[in-house]
N, CA, C and O atoms as CSV, one atom per row, in Angstrom:
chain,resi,resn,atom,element,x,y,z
A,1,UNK,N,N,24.921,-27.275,-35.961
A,1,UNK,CA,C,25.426,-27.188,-34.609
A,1,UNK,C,C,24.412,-26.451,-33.740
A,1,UNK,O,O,24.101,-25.268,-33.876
A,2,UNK,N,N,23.973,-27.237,-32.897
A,2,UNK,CA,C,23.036,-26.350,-31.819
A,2,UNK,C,C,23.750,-25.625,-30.769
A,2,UNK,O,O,24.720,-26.154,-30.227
A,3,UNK,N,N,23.360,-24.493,-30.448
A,3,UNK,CA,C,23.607,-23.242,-29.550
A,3,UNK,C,C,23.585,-23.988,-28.184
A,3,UNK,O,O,22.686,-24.757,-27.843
A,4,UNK,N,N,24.701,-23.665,-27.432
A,4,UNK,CA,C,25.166,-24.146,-25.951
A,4,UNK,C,C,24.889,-23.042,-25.342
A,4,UNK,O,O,25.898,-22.468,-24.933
A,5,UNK,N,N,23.597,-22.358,-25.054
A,5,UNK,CA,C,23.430,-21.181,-24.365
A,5,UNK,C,C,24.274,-21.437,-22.774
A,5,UNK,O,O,25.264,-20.928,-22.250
A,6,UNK,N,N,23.479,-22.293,-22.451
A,6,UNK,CA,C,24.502,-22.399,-21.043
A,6,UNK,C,C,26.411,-22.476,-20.579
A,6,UNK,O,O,27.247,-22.353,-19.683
A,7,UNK,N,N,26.190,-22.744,-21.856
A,7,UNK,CA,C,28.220,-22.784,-22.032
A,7,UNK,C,C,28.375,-21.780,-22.067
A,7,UNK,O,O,29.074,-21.203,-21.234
A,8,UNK,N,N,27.769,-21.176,-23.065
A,8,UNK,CA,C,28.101,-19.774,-23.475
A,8,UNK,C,C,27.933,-18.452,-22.224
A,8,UNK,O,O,28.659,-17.529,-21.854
A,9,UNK,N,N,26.701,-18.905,-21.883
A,9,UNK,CA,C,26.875,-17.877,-20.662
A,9,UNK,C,C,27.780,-17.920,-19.533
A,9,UNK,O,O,27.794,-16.979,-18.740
A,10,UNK,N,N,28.526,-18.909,-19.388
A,10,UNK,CA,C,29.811,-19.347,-18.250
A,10,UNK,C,C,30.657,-18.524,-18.793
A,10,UNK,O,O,31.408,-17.913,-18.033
A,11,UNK,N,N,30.736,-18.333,-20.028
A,11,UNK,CA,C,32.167,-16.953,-20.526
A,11,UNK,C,C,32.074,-16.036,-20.463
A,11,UNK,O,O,32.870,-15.239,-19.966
A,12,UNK,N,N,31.046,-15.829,-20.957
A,12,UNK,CA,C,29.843,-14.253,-21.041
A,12,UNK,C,C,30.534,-13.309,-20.102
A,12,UNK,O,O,30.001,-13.178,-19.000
A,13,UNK,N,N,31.835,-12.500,-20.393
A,13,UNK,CA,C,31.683,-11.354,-19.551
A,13,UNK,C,C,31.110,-9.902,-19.973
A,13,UNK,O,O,31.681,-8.833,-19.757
A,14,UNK,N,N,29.865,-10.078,-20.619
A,14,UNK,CA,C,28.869,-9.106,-20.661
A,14,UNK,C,C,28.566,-8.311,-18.932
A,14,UNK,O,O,28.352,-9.074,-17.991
A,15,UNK,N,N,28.578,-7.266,-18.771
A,15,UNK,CA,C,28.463,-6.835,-17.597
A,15,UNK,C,C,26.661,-5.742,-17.994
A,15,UNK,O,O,26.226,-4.773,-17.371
A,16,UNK,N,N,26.314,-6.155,-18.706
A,16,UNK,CA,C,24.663,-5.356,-18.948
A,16,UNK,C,C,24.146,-6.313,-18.143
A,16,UNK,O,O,24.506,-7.480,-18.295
A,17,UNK,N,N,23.212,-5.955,-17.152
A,17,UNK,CA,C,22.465,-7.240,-17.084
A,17,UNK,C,C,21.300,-7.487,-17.757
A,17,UNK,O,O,21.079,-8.604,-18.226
A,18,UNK,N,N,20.503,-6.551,-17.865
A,18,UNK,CA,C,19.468,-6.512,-18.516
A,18,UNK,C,C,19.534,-7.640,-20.082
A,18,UNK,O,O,19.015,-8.338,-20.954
A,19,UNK,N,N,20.122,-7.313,-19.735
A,19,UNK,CA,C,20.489,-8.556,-21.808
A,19,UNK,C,C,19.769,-9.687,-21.731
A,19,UNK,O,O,19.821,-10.441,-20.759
A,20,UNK,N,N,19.109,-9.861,-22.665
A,20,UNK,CA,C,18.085,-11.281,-23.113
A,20,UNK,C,C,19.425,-12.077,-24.047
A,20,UNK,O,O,19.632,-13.289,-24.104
A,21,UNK,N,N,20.052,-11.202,-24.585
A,21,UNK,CA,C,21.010,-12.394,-25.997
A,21,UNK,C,C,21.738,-13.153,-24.648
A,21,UNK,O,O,21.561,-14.369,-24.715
A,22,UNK,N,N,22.411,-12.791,-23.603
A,22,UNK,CA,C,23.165,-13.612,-22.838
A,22,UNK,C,C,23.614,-15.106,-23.225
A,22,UNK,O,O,22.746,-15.884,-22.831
A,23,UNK,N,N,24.425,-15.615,-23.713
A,23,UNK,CA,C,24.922,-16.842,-24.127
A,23,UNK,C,C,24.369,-17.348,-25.555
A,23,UNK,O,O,24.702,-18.380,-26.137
A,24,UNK,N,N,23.575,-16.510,-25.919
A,24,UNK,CA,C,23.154,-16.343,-27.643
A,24,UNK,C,C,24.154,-15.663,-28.237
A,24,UNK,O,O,23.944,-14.453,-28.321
A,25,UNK,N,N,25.546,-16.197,-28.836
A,25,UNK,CA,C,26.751,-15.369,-29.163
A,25,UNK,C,C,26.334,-15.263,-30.787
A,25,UNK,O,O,27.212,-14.749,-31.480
A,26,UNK,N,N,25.205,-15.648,-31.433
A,26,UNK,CA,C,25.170,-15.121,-32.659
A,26,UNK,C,C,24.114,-13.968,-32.443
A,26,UNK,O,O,24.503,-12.813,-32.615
A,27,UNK,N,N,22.732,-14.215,-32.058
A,27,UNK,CA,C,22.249,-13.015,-31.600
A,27,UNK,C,C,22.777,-11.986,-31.195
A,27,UNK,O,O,22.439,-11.054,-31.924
A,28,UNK,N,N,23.829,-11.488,-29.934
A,28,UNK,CA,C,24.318,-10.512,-29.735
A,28,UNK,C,C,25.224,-10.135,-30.711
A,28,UNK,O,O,25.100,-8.934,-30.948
A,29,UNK,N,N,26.423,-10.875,-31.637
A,29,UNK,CA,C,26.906,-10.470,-32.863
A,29,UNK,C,C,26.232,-9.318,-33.546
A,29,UNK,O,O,26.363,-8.104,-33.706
A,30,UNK,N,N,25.231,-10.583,-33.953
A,30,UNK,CA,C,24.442,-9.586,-35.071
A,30,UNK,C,C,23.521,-8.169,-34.245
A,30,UNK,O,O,23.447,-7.207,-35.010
A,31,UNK,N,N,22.943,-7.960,-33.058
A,31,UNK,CA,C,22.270,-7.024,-32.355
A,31,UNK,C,C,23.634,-5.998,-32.470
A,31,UNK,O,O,23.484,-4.990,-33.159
A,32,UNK,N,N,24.694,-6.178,-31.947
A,32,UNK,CA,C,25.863,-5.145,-31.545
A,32,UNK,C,C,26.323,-4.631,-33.385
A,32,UNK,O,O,26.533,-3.440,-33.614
A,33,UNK,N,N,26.420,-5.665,-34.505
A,33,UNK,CA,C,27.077,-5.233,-35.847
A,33,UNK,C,C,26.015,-4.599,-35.932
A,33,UNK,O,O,26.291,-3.431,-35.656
A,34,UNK,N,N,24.792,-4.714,-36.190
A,34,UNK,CA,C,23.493,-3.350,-36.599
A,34,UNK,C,C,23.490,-2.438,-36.375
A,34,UNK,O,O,23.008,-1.676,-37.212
A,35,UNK,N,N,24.095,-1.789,-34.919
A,35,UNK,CA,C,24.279,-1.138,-34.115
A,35,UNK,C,C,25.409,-0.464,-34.489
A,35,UNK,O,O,25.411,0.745,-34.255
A,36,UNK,N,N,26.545,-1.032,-35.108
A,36,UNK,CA,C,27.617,-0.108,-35.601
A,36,UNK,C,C,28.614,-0.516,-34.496
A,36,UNK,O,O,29.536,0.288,-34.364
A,37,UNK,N,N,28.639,-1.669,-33.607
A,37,UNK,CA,C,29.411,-2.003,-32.908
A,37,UNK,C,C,29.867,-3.395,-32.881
A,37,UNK,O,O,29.725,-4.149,-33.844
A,38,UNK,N,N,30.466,-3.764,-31.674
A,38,UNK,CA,C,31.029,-5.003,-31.322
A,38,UNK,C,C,30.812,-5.757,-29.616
A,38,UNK,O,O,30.800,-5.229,-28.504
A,39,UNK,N,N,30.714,-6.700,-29.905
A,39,UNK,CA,C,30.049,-7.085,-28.895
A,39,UNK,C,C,30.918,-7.314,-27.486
A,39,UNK,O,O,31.798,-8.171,-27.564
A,40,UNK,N,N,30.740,-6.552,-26.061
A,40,UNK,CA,C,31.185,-6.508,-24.918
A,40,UNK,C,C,32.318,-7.943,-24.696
A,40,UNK,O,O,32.945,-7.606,-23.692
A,41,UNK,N,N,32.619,-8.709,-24.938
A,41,UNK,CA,C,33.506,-9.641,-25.250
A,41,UNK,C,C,34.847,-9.948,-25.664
A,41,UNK,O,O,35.666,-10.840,-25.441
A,42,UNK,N,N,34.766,-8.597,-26.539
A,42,UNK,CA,C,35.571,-8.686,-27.525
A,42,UNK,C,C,36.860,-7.504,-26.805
A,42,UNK,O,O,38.059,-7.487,-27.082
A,43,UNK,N,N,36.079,-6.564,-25.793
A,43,UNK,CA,C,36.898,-5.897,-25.039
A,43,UNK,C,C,37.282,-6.171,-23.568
A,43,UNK,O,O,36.633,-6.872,-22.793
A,44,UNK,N,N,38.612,-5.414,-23.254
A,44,UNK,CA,C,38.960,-5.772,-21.706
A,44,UNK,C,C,38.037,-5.178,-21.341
A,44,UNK,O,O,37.264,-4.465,-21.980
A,45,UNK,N,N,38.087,-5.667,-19.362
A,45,UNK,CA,C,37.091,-5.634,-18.787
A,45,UNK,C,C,37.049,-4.815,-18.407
A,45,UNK,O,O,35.870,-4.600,-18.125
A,46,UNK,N,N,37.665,-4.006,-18.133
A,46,UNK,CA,C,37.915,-2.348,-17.637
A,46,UNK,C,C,36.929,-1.315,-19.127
A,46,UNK,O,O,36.192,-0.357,-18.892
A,47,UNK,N,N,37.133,-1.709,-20.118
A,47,UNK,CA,C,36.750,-1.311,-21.019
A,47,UNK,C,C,35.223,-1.268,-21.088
A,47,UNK,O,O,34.504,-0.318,-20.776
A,48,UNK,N,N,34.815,-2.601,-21.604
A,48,UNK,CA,C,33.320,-3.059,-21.650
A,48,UNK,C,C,31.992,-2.431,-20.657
A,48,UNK,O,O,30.815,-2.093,-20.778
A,49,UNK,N,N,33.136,-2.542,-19.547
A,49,UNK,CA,C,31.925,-1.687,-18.344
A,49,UNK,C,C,31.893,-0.403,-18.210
A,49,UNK,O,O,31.359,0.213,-17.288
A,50,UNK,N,N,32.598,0.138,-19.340
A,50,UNK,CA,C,31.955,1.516,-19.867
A,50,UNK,C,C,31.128,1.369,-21.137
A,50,UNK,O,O,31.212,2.306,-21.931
A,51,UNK,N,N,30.322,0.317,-21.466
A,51,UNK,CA,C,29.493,0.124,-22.852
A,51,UNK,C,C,29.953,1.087,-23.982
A,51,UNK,O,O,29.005,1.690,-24.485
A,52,UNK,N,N,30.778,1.287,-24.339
A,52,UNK,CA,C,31.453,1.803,-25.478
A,52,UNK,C,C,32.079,0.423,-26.145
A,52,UNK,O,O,33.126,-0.135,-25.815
A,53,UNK,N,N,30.858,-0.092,-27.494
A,53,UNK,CA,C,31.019,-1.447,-28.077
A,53,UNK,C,C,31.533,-0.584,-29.307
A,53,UNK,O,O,31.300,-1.167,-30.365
A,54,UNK,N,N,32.267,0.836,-29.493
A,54,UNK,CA,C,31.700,1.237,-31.276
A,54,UNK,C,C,33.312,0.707,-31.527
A,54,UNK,O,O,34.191,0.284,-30.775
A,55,UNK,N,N,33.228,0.921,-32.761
A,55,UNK,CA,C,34.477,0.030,-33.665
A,55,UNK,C,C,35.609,0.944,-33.529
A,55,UNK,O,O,36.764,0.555,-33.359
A,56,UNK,N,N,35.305,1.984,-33.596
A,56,UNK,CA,C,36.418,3.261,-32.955
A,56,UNK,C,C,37.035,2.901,-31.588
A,56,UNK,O,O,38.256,2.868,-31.435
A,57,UNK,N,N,36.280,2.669,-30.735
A,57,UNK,CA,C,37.284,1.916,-29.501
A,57,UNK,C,C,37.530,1.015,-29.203
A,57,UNK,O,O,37.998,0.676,-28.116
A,58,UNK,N,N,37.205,0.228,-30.344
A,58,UNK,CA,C,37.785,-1.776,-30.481
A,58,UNK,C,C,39.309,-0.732,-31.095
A,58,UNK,O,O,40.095,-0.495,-30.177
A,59,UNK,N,N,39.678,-0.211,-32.339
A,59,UNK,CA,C,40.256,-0.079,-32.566
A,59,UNK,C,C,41.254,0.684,-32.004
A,59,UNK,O,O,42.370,0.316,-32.371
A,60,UNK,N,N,41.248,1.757,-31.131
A,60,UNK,CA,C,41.790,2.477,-30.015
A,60,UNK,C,C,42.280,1.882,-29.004
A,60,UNK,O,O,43.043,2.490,-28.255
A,61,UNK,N,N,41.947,0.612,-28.789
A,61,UNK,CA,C,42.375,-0.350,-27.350
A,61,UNK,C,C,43.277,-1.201,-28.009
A,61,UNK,O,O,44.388,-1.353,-27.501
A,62,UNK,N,N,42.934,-1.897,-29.258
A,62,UNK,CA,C,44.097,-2.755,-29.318
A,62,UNK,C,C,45.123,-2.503,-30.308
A,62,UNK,O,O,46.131,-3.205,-30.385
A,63,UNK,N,N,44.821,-1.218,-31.298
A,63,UNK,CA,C,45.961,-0.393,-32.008
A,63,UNK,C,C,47.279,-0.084,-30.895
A,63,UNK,O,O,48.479,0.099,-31.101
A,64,UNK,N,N,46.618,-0.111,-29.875
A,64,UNK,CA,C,47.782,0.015,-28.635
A,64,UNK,C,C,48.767,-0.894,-28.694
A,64,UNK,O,O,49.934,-0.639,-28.993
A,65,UNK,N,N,48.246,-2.151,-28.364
A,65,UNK,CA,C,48.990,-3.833,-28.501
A,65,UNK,C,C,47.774,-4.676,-28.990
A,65,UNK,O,O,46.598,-4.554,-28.647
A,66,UNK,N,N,48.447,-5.757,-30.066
A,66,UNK,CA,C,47.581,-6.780,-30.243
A,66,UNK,C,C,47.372,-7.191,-29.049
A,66,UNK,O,O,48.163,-7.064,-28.115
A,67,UNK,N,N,46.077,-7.810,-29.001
A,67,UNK,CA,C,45.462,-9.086,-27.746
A,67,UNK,C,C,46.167,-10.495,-27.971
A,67,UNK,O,O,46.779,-10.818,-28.990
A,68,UNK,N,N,45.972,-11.276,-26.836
A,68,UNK,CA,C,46.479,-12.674,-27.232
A,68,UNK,C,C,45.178,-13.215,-27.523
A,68,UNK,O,O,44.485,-13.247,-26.506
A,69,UNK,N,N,44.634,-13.628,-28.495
A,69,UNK,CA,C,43.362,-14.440,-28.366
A,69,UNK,C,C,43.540,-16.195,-28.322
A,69,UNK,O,O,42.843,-17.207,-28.396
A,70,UNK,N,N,44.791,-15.838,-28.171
A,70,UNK,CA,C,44.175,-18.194,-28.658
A,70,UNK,C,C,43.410,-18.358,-27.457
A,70,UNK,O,O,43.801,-19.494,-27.188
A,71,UNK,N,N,42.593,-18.068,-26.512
A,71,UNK,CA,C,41.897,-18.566,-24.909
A,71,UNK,C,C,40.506,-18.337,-25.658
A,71,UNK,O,O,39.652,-19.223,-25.660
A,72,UNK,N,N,40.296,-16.982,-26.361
A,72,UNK,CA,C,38.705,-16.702,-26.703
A,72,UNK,C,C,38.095,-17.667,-27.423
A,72,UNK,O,O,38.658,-18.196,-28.382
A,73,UNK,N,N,37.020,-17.953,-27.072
A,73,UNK,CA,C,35.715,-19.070,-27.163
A,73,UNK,C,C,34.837,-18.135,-28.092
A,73,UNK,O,O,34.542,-16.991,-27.744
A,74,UNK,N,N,34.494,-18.611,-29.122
A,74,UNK,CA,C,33.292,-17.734,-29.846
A,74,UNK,C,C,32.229,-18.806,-30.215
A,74,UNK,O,O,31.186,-18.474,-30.780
């Protein structure tokens, strides 16, 4: 399966701009898991644009309430 960078960046609510992975959703995966995190995506948007990707506040946001995911695109 070839990479739809351009699809991918239409979802992309990454708010870094600086980012080269932009619509590379396996690149940023793997850049953010090395890192000890998760990738800006995966959190609300209120959230993300405080760049706190670590697994401690994936888990802190939605230990609250599950998310609905059936909409997320990966």
């Amino acid at each position: 399966m070839e990479c739809q960078i351009e699809v991918n960046k239409s979802s992309c609510s990454c708010t870094y701009e600086p980012c080269d992975r932009k619509g590379k959703c396996c690149e940023c995966i793997r850049y953010h898991w090395e890192q000890g995190e998760l990738p800006g995506c995966l959190f609300p948007p209120e959230v993300e644009r405080a760049y706190d990707r670590s697994l401690a506040k994936f888990i802190a946001v939605y230990s609250k309430e599950l998310p609905d995911l059936s909409g997320l695109r990966l």
